[in-house]
Phi, psi and omega in degrees: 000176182206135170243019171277165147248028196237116178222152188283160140282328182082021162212085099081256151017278175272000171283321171303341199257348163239007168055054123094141170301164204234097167299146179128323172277118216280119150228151198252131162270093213276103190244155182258343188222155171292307195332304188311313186310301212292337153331317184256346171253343164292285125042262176313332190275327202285330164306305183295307199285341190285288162309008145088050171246136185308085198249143195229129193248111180300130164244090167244343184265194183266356193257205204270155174304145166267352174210117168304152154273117169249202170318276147315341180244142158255165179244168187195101211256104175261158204245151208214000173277341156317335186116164164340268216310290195301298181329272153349288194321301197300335205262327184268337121016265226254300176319302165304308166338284197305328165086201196245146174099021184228145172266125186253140178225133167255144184296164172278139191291323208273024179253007170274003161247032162275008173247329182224037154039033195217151172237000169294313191301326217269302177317300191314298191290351226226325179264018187256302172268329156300329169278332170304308167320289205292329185311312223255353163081071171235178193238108200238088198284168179182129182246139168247140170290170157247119187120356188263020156203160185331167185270318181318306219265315176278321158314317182258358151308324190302322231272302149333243278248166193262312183240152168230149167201115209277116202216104172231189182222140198240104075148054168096358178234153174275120157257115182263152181199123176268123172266297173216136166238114173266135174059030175223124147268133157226178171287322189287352199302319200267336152342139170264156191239097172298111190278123176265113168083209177250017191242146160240149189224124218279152184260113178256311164340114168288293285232317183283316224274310169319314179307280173337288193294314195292341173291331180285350188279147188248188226261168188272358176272317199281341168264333145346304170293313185319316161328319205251135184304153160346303150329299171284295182307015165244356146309318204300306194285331160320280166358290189291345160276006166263295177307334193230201192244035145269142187319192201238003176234011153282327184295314191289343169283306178281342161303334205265271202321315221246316185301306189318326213266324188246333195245310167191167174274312189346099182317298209300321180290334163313316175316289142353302167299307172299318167319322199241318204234137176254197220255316181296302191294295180287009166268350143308318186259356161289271234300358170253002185251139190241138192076201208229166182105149172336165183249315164122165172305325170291318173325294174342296201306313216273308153338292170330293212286332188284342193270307186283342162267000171300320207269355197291091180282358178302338210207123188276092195282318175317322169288010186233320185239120160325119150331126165251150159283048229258174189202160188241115154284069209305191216268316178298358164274322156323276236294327189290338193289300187293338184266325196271013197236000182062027189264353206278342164310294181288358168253344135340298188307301202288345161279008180264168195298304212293309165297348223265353175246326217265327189258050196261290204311318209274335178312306200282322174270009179280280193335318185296333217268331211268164156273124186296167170279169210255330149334297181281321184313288180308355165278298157331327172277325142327269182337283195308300172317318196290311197278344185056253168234039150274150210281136167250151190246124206257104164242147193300144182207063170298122160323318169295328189300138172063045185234148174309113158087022146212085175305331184054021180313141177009068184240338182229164184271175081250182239207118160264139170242128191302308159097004160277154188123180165307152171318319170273350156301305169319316186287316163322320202272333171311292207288352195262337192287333211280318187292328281214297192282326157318313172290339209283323175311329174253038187257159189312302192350296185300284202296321196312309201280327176305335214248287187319359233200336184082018205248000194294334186237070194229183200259102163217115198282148153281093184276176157261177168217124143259095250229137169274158157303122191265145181159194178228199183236127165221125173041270206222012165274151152204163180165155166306139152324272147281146157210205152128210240205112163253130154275122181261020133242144162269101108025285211241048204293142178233020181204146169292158186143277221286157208226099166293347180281352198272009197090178163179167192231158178236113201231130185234148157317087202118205165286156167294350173314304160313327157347272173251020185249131170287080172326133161269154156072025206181132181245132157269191200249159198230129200232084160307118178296304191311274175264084198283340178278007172291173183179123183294028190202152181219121204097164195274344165321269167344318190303298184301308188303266199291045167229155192310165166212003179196146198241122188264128157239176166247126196301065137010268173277010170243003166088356218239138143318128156214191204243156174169120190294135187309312195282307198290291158345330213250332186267346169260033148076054190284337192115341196302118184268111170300316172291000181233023173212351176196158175275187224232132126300085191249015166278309156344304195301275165325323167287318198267008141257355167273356175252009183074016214214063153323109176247195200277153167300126195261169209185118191251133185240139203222344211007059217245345175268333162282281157058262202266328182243002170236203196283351230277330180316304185296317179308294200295329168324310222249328164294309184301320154320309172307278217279005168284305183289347168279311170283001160082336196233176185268173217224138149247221199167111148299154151188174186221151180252131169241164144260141163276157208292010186253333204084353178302112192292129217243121192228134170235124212254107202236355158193149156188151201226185179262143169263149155271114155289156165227151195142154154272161158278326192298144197292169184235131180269137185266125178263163188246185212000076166292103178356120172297320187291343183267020164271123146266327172208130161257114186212166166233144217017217180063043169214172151227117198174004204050225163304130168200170176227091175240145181267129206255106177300310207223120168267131166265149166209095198300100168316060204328307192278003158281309209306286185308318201283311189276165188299190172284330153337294202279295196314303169317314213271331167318287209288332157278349136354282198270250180357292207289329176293324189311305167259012145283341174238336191227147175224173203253354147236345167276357182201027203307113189257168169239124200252128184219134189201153201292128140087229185233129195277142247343076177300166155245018167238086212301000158301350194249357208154178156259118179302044176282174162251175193292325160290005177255344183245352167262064152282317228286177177240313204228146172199124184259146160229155210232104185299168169194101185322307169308324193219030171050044150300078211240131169281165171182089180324334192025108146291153179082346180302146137313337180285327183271351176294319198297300153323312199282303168329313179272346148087056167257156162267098177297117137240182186240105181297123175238088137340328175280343197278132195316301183265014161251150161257120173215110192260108194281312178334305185275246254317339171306319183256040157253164189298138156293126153269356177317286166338293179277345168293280188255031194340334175273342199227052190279329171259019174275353191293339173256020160261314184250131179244158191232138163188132173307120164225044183307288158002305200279340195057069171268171183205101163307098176251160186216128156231158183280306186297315168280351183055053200232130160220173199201102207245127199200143185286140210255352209227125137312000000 
């Protein structure tokens, strides 16, 4: 080890004149060639190793190696197509390992941006990783080509690195020029130096020294560019390959390099890309984008999907779908937030097994706390003047997010800003939603779906999508006609018959929020394309009951999201034609003036007349059909319905992924006359998960009347519970439980359910919910919901139990007389036993079958 501070360069010559390396010390090498590079490491290693010091050679780049593994030197072959985030990982990594007192020589950083196309990223590492280096007293080689980044980009390498020194050649002579030496002097230091011999020799002469630097001056276009990163001048070029007369396979070489860069990794969302969007189109979108880096999945999802029907000649779509308004916050602005605020030591920490929960919290509460760069602020301020005062909305857009096979459904926030107020109020609320959807990255849910999904250690920067808001203005209100959430398979078919395939929508008044959010007290309306007048309920009771009742909006003149009940909405004369979206409650009407207590004209919203009378059944049939066939697979879709002043309906079409179904196709033979005693639950529809034969280990069972007896205290305490069994019992192929419980499993109201969160049940194989009347306990699957995004992704089985119902069965009797296993399962929470009961019941052979087209299901002991 050395405990010197004087370390050789290995060429004598300049070690007097910058007077010999410094442990601790970083050094970059501003070079015209590798070649010059590898010269100079050569030099250094053959000194070093000669003196029996250790050397560790980073390999990441594309040109040729600078070093064998020899005797003293290791190698280390890094992968560098994973992204920022992993890379980084591999290098901080292998430096904690390697420990203090090593020499280190790295591939040239400027060959990184053929990967991640930033000379901001190239900074990011480098300033990330130079003070770790100097922490651990090590010696540190590092090459930038020269001209290939910003003047910007080499100031803060400068600004960073202990030494920089700069080596080119001037008419056929080695020029060497120390640019910085930290804590070093001379008269001579700072000079370029001409090599004579084995000697350099300082240039003093103004009349050589003039000379020189005027061969280095560079052309005035070229230092123009140099301002601008790297990033923007391949846009530039892009441009100009729009602009000029290149061919259609020079565009198509730059569409594949500008997707890698901007849009996605993804083979298949590549595919896709390439098929649809053209050169012209991502050079649309860097003109919305603010920093560097990915647009993130939802953005994608929402382009993409607006791109494969444009091109659709089947369906005149420009006259149907509203223009979006959109602006991007690419993905290189996290990463840049977390590295220039001094979180990346922590956030590192959260990337070891042992940290990935435990340094989430403190992670998260630095990010609400941090500062943006004054670059970036001011991109922000733009962005925000162009929209003025229409309320806009900042949604999370993670590169995993809205990808085949990970949806990320409501794991990260976004935030609508109503946007009133001062400019500087109006900016505040902005910039605090963007840290607010930044911190939503550490929240458990969120690390809980990464880790289950194999994803904890893969690279996922947080881009935004920031959105005008689609809707109108009524008096101090603003919100959309309609919105919600299309599947193109229906899941959950509630009638024989019924065509999952033709789709469904889940449809609301107002904002989408009710939509796609698992609502309490409050239903949309659920619409089979195939049959839009079906209705999973019958009579009007039922009708009245299981219908919205509140409207989510925006306040205007209190700045806010708020709520409002549909009768209280309706009355404050907004315009709404009502008659094209709900009936007249005149049952209702009547009992409460037969009761002496005139209330305002009630009203059920059924949309059972927009529906039937205008085009929109047909549109969402044939977009959601187009865009299934483009993704080879089925797909869902956010959107909201407007009229234009023509009246003409309007779909503004704001995300769409791919959905997972789940289920076999293949049919399941159902068996017939099964003992009523040996039937545990019997039901006909109402479940989702398709076909299946599953064999059932272990029941959990959440007790509805003990369940309702308890405080809301005690409810909270259920639902953590269940989480703990949840990873201590159960696993979905050594152990597969069926989960039962009151009302709706992860409610945010425990009067409604048990309040888990998505990580406490997912495990689960099969999870019922069980009306109970006596304490309003209502299942509700909310299709299109994140909670149900979630089930499919996890490959749970839904059903929904009505017990009161003449044909359905759930015989609670025999769980009575089995053993609670509770006690010795959770042993601190032994007096929750007489609410949640745990039981084996591997013995019993019980096996839950479904088949879809009869719609018959069945859970029933295979044993006496």
């Amino acid at each position: 080890m050395a405990f010197y501070s004087h370390v050789s360069t290995g060429w004598d010559s300049l070690d007097r004149i910058i007077d010999h390396l410094r442990m601790g010390d970083n050094v970059v090498w501003q070079v015209d060639t590798i070649e010059a590079y590898q010269k100079l490491v050569s030099l250094f290693v053959n000194r070093a190793t000669a003196a029996g010091e250790r050397v560790v050679y980073m390999r990441f780049a594309r040109h040729g190696p600078l070093l064998e593994e020899r005797g003293n030197v290791t190698v280390h072959h890094l992968n560098v197509d994973g992204g920022f985030e992993s890379f980084s990982a591999q290098v901080h990594t292998i430096i904690t390992r390697e420990g203090r007192d090593i020499f280190y020589v790295f591939d040239s950083l400027s060959d990184l941006l053929h990967v991640w196309a930033t000379d901001l990223m190239i900074v990011n590492f480098f300033f990330i990783t130079c003070p770790y280096l100097y922490e651990l007293n090590t010696i540190a080689y590092f090459a930038i080509l020269r001209n290939r980044h910003s003047f910007k980009a080499i100031a803060r390498i400068r600004e960073t690195t202990q030494v920089l020194i700069d080596v080119y050649n001037h008419k056929r002579q080695l020029c060497v020029h120390p640019i910085k030496i930290q804590d070093r002097y001379s008269p001579t230091m700072f000079f370029p130096h001409v090599k004579e011999g084995g000697e350099l020799v300082p240039v003093i002469s103004s009349v050589e020294a003039s000379r020189l630097f005027a061969s280095l001056t560079r052309h005035p276009a070229t230092d123009a560019q140099r301002h601008l990163d790297y990033w923007d001048r391949l846009f530039m070029q892009a441009k100009a390959l729009v602009d000029g007369a290149a061919g259609a396979e020079e565009r198509q070489d730059m569409v594949e390099q500008l997707s890698r860069l901007l849009l996605s990794r993804n083979k298949r969302l590549l595919g896709l890309i390439r098929r649809h969007m053209t050169l012209a189109d991502l050079i649309q979108i860097k003109s919305r984008l603010i920093g560097t880096g990915f647009i993130g999945g939802k953005s994608l999802g929402m382009l993409l999907a607006r791109q494969i029907l444009a091109a659709d000649s089947d369906d005149r779509w420009g006259e149907v779908l509203e223009p979006h308004d959109s602006f991007y916050i690419g993905s290189d602005v996290f990463y840049s937030y977390i590295v220039q605020n001094g979180w990346w030591k922590l956030f590192m920490e959260h990337k070891t097994p042992e940290g990935f929960f435990e340094k989430a919290e403190a992670l998260q509460t630095n990010i609400l706390a941090g500062a943006f760069p004054e670059t970036v602020r001011e991109r922000f301020q733009l962005m925000l003047e162009y929209f003025g005062q229409s309320p806009i909305i900042v949604r999370s857009s993670s590169l995993l997010e809205d990808a085949f096979g990970s949806a990320f459904a409501g794991k990260y926030d976004s935030f609508f800003c109503v946007n009133q107020g001062s400019p500087e109020q109006r900016y505040e609320a902005f910039e605090e939603a963007v840290r607010k959807i930044y911190a939503s990255t550490m929240n458990p849910d969120a690390l809980a779906y990464r880790r289950q999904r194999g994803l904890d250690q893969m690279d996922e920067q947080m881009a935004l999508l920031v959105q005008r808001v689609s809707g109108a203005y009524r008096k101090n209100y603003f919100f959309p006609e309609m919105a919600g959430v299309g599947l193109s398979h229906n899941p959950y078919v509630w009638k024989k018959g019924m065509d999952a395939d033709a789709g469904m929508l889940r449809l609301v008044l107002g904002l989408g929020t009710r939509a796609v959010n698992r609502v309490e007290n409050d239903y949309p309306r659920i619409v089979a394309l195939d049959q839009p007048l079906v209705k999973p309920l019958t009579g009007l009771q039922d009708i009245r009951k299981y219908s919205q009742h509140y409207v989510d909006h925006l306040n205007l003149e209190e700045n806010a999201l708020q709520t409002m009940p549909l009768e209280e909405l309706t009355a404050k004369d907004l315009g709404l034609r009502l008659d094209r979206v709900a009936v007249r409650d005149t049952e209702t009407a009547d009992r409460a003036r037969a009761a002496g207590r005139p209330i305002p004209e009630q009203w059920v919203l059924t949309f059972d007349d927009f529906l039937t009378s205008s085009p929109f059944t047909r549109i969402m049939c044939r977009m959601l059909g187009a865009l299934q066939q483009a993704y080879g697979v089925p797909v869902d879709i956010e959107f909201t319905v407007n009229f234009n002043q023509a009246g003409d309906l309007q779909v503004n079409l704001l995300q769409c992924r791919p959905f997972q179904t789940i289920g076999r196709r293949a049919g399941v033979v159902m068996p017939e006359h099964i003992p009523e005693e040996r039937t545990f639950i019997r039901s006909e529809g109402r479940f989702m998960g398709g076909n299946v034969s599953l064999p059932i280990a272990l029941i959990i069972w959440v007790d509805a009347e003990a369940y309702t007896a308890l405080s809301t205290t005690d409810r909270y305490s259920v639902a953590r519970l269940i989480g703990k069994l949840n990873r201590r019992l159960v696993h979905p192929d050594t152990m597969p439980a069926l989960l039962l419980g009151p009302g709706r499993w992860g409610t945010h109201t425990p009067a409604m359910g048990v309040p888990v969160t998505f990580s406490e049940i997912n495990h689960i194989s099969a999870l019922a919910e069980v009306s109970y009347q006596d304490g309003s306990l209502i299942p509700d699957l909310s299709f299109g919901t994140h909670f149900f995004h979630d089930l499919t992704e996890t490959n749970i089985f839904y059903l929904a139990i009505y017990p009161e119902n003449p044909d359905v069965r759930l015989d609670t009797a025999w769980l009575e007389i089995l053993p609670n296993l509770l006690p010795e399962a959770a042993p601190g929470d032994s007096r929750l036993a007489v609410v949640v009961k745990v039981c084996d019941v591997r013995e019993q052979g019980l096996i839950l079958q479904s088949d879809v087209l009869s719609q018959r299901l069945v859970c029933y002991r295979a044993t006496t």
